[in-house]
KEVEX-323999 format. One record per atom (N, C-alpha, C, CB): residue number from 1; y, z, x. Coordinates in pm, whole numbers, plus 50000, padded with zeros to 5 digits. Atoms other than C-alpha are relative to their C-alpha. Glycine has a CB too. Layout:
+-----+-------+-------+-------+
| seq |     v |     w |     u |
+-----+-------+-------+-------+
| NUM |     Y |     Z |     X |
...
+-----+-------+-------+-------+
//
This chain:
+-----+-------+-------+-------+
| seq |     v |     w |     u |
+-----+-------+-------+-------+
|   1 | 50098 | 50010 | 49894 |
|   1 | 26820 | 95689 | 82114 |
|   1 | 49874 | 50075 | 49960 |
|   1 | 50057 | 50055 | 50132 |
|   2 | 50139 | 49935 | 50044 |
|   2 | 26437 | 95782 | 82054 |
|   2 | 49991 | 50091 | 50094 |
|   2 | 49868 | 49908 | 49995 |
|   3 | 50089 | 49893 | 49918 |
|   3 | 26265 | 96081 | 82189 |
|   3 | 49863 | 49963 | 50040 |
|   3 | 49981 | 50125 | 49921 |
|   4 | 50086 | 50047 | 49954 |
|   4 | 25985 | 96088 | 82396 |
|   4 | 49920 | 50082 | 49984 |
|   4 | 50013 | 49959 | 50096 |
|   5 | 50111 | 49869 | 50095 |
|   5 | 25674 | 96285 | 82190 |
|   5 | 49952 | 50032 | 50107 |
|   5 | 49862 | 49961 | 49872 |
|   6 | 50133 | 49950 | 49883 |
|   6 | 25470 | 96454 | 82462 |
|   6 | 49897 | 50133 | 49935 |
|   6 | 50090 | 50078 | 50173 |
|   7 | 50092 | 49894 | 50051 |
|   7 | 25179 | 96671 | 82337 |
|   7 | 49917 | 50073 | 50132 |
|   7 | 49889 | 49924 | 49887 |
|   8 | 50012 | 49920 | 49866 |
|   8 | 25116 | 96979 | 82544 |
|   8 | 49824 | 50028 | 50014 |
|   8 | 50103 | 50168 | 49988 |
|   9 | 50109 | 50020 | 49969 |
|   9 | 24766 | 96987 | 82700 |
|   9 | 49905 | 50109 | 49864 |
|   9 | 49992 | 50033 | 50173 |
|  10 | 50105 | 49917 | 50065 |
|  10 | 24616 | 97268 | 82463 |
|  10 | 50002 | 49954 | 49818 |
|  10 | 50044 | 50185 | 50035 |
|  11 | 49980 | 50025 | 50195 |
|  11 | 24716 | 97076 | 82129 |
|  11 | 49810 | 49866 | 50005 |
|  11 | 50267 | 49844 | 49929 |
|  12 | 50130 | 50115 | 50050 |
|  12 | 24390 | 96823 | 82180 |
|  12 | 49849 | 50095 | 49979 |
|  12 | 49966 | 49855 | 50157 |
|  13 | 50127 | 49923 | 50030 |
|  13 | 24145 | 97128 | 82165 |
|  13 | 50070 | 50108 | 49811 |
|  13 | 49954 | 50137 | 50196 |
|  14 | 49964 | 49982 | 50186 |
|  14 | 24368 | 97179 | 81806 |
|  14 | 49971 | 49905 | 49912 |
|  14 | 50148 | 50012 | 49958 |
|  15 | 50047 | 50058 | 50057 |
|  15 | 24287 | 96883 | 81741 |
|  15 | 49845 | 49930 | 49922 |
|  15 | 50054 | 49975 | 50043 |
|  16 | 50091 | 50009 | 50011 |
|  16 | 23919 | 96900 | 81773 |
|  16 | 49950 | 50084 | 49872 |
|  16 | 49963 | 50014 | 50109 |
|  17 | 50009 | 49954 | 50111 |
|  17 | 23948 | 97120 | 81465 |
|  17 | 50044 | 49968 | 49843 |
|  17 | 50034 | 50079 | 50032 |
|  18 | 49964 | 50102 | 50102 |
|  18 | 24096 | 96857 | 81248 |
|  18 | 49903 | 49890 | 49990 |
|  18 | 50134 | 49941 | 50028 |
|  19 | 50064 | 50113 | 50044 |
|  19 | 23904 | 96586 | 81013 |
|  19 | 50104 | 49876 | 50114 |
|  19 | 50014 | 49987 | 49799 |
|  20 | 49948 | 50123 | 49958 |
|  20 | 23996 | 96237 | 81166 |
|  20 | 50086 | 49977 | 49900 |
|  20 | 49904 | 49890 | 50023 |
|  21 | 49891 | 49999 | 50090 |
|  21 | 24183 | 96199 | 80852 |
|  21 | 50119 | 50088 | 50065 |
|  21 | 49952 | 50056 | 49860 |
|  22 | 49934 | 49878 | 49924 |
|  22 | 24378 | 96513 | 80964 |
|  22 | 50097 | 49941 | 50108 |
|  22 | 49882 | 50101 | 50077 |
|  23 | 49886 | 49989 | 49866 |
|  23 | 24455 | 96405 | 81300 |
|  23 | 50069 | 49876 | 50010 |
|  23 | 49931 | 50027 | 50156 |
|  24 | 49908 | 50136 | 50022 |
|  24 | 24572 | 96034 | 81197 |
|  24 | 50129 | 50009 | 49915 |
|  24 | 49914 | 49889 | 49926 |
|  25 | 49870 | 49951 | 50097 |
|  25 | 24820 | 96225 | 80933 |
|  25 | 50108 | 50046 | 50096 |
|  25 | 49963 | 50138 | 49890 |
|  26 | 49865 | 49888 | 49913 |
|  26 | 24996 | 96423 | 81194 |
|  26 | 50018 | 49908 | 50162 |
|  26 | 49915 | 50231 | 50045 |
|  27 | 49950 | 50077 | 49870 |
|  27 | 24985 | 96130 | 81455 |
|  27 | 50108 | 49899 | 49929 |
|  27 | 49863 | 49908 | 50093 |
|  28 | 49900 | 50071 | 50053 |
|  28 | 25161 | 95899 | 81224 |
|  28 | 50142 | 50081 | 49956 |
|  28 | 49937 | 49934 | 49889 |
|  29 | 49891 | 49923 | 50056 |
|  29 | 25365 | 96169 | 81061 |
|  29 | 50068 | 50055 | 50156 |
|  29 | 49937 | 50136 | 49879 |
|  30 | 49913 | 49958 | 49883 |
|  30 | 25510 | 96317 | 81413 |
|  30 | 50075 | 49869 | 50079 |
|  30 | 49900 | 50083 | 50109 |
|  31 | 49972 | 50159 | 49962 |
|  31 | 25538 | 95904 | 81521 |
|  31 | 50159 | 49980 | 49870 |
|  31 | 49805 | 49864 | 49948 |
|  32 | 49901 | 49995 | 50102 |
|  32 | 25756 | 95904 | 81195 |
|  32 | 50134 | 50058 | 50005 |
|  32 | 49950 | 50055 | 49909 |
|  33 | 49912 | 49897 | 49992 |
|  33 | 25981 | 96221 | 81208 |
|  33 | 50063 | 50040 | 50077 |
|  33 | 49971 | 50074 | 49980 |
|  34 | 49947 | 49944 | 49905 |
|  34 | 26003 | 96323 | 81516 |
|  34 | 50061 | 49898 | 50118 |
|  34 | 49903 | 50089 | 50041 |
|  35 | 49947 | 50160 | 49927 |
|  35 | 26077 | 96001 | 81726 |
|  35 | 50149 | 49976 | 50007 |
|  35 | 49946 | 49860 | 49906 |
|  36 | 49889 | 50036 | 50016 |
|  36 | 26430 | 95982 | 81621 |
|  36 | 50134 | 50135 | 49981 |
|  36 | 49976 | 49905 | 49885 |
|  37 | 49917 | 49896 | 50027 |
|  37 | 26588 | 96258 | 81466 |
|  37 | 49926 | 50125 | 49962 |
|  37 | 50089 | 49961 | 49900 |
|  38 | 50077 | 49866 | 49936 |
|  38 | 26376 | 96588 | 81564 |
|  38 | 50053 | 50101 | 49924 |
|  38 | 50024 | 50036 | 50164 |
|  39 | 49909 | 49894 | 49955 |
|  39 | 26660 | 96822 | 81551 |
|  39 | 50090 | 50032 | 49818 |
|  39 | 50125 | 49924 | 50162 |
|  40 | 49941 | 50019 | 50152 |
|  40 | 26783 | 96744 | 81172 |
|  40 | 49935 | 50062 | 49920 |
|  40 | 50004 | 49871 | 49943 |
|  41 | 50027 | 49848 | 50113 |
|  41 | 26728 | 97078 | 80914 |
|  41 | 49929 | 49886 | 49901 |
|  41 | 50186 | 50117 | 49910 |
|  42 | 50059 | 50116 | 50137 |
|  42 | 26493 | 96861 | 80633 |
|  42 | 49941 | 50148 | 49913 |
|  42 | 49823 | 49836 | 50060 |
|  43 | 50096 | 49936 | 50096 |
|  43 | 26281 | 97029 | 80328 |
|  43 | 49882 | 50085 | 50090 |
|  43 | 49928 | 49875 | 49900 |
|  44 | 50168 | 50009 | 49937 |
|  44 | 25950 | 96968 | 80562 |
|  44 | 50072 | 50047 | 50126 |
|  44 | 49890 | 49821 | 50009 |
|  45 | 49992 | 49973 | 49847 |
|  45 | 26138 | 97042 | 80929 |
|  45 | 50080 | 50067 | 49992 |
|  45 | 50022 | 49906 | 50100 |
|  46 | 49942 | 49907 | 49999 |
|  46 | 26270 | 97343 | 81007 |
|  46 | 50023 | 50140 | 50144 |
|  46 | 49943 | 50026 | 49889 |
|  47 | 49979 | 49907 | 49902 |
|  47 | 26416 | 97597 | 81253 |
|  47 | 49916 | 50112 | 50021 |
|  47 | 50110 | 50043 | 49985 |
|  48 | 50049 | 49850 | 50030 |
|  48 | 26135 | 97903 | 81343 |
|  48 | 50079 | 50078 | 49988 |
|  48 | 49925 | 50060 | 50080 |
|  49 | 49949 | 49833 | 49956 |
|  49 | 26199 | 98262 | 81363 |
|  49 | 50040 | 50011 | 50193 |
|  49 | 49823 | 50136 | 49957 |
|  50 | 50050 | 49994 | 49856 |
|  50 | 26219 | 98384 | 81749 |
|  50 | 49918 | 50039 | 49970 |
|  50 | 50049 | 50059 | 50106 |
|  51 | 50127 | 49949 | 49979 |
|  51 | 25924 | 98461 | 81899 |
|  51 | 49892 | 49902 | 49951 |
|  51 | 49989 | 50132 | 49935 |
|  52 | 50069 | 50081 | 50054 |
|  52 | 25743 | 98193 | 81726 |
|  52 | 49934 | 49925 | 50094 |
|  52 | 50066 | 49937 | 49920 |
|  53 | 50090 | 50135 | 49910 |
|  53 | 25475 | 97950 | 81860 |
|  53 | 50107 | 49937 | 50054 |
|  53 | 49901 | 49874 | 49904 |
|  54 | 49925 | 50084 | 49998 |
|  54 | 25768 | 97716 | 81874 |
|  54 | 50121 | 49990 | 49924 |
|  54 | 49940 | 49923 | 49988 |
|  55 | 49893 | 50053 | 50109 |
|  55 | 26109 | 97607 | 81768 |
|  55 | 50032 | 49993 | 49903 |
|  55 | 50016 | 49933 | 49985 |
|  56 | 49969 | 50107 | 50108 |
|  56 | 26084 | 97380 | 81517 |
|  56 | 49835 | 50036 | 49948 |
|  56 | 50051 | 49807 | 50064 |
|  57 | 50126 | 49946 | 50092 |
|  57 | 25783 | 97380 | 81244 |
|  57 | 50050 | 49851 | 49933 |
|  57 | 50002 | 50186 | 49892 |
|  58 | 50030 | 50130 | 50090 |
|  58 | 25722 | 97012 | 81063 |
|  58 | 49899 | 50034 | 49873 |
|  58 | 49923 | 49876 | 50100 |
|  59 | 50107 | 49965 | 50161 |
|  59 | 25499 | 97084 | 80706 |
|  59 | 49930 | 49838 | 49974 |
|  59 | 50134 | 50058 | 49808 |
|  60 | 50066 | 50142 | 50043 |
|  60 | 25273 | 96776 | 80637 |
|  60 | 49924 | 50061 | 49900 |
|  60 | 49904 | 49906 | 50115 |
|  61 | 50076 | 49958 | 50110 |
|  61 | 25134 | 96882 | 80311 |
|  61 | 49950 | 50178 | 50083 |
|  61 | 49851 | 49859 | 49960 |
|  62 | 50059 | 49894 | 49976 |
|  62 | 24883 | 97168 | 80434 |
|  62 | 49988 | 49983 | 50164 |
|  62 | 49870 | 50016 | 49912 |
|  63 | 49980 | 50019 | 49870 |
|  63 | 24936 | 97054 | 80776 |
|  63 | 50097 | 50091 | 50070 |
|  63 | 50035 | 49874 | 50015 |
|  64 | 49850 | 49947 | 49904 |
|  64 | 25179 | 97213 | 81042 |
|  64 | 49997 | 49952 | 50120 |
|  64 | 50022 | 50163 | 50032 |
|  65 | 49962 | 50072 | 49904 |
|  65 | 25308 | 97069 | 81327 |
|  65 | 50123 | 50100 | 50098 |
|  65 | 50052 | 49858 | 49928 |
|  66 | 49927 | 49992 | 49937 |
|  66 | 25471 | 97291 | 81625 |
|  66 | 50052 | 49957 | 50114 |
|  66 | 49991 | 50057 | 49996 |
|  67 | 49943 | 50049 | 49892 |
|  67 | 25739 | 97199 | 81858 |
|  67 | 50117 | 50009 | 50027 |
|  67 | 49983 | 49903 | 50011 |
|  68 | 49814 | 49929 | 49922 |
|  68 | 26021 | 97265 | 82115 |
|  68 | 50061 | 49825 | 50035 |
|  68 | 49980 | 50146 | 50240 |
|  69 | 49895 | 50138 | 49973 |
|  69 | 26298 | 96952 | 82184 |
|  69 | 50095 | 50029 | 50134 |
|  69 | 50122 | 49973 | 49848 |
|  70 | 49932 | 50006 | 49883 |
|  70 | 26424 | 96909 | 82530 |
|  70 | 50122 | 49885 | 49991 |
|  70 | 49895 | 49972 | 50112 |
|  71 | 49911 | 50125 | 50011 |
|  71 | 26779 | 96732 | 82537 |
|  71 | 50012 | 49919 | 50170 |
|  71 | 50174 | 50061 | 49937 |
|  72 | 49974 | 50015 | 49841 |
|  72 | 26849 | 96724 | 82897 |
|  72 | 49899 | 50075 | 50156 |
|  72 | 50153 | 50070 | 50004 |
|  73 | 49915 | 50185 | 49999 |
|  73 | 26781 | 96530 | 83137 |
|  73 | 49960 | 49900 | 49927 |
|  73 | 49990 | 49914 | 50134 |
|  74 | 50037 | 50109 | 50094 |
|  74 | 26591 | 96322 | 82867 |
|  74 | 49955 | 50064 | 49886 |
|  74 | 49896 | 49904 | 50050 |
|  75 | 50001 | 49938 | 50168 |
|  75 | 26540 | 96362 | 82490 |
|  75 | 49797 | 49999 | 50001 |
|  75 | 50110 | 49836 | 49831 |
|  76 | 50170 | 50004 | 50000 |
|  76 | 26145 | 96484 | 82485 |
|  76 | 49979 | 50123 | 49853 |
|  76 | 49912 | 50078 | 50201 |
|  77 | 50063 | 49885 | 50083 |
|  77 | 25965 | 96644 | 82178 |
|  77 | 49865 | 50074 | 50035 |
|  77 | 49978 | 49948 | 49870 |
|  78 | 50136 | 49967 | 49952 |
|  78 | 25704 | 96866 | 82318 |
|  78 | 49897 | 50078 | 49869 |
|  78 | 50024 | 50110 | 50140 |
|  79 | 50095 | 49968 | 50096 |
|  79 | 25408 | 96933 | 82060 |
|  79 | 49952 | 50097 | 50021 |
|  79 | 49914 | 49926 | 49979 |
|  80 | 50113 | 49884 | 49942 |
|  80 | 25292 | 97291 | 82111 |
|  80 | 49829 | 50037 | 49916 |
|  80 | 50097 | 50159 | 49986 |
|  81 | 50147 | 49906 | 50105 |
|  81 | 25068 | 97360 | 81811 |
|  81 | 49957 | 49874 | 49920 |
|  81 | 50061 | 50165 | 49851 |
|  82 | 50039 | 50059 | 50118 |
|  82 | 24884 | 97198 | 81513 |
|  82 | 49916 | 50031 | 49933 |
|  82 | 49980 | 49906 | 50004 |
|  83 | 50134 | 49945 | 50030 |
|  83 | 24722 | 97370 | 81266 |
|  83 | 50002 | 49961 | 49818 |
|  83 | 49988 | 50195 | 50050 |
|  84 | 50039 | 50034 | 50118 |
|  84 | 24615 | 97413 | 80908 |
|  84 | 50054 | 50057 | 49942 |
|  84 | 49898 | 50000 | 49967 |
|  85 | 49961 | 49892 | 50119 |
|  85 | 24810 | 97641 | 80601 |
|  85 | 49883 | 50018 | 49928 |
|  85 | 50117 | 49954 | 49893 |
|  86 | 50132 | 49943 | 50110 |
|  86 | 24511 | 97857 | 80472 |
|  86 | 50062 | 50105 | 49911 |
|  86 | 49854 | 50083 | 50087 |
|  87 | 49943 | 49877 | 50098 |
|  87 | 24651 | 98049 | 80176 |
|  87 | 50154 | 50092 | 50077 |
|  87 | 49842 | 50133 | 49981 |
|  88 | 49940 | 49954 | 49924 |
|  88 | 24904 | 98294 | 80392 |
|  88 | 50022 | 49982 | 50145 |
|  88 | 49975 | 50077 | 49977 |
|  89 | 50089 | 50032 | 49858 |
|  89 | 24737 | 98211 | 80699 |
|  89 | 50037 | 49865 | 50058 |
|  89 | 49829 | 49993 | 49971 |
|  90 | 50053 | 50096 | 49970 |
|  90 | 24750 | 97933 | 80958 |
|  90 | 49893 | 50003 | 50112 |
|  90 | 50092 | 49927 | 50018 |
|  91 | 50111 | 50018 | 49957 |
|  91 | 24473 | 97824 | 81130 |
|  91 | 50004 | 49900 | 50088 |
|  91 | 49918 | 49987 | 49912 |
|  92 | 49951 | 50078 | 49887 |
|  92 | 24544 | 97707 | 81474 |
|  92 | 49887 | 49969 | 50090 |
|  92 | 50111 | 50072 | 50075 |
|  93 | 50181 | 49943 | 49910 |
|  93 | 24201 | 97598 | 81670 |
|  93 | 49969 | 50048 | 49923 |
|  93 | 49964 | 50103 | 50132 |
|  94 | 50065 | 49900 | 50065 |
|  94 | 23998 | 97883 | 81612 |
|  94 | 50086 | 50066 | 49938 |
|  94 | 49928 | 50076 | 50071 |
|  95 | 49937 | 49850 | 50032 |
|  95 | 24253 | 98138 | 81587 |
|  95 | 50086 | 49990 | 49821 |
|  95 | 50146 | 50041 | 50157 |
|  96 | 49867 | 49994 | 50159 |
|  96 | 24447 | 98248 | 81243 |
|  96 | 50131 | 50057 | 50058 |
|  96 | 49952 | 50140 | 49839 |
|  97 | 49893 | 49928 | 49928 |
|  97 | 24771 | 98351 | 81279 |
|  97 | 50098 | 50018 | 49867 |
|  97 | 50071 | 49907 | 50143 |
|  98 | 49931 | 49962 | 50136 |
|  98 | 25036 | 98474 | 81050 |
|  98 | 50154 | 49916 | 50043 |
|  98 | 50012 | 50206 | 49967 |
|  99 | 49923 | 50134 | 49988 |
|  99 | 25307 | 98161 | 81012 |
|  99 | 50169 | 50125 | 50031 |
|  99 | 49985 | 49858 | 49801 |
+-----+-------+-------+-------+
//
């Protein structure tokens, strides 16, 4: 059964900090990955720390992609973050933050 992507209101002022390239990578790539099987340990998708932005962490090249997975009462992937890998750094919006 598919999941139902929902992106949380403060990810489209993350996105205003992405090329159009950028934000067509991580609309197809989350359309891709996360749609089906979310929840599955990969290379690129992975369990955070606690305390983290989020959950789960997706890697698109220099991309990142955060997000929490609701099972019940319906299978939803909620999109919290989306930012950039700068050297150590990501770069969420404005802010940096340490991954």
């Amino acid at each position: 059964m598919a999941y139902r992507i929902e992106y949380l209101p403060i990810v489209k002022l993350h996105f205003r900090t992405l090329t159009a390239r950028q934000r067509s990578i991580v609309l197809d790539s989350v359309d891709e990955q996360l749609t089906y099987k979310p929840i599955v340990i990969t290379r690129n998708r992975f369990l955070m720390r606690p305390d983290s932005i989020a959950a789960w962490e997706l890697r698109i090249g220099e991309l990142r992609v955060y997000y929490d997975i609701e099972e019940d009462p319906e299978q939803v992937v909620y999109i919290c973050a989306v930012g950039v890998k700068e050297g150590n750094l990501v770069r969420i919006g404005t802010e940096v933050v340490a991954p």
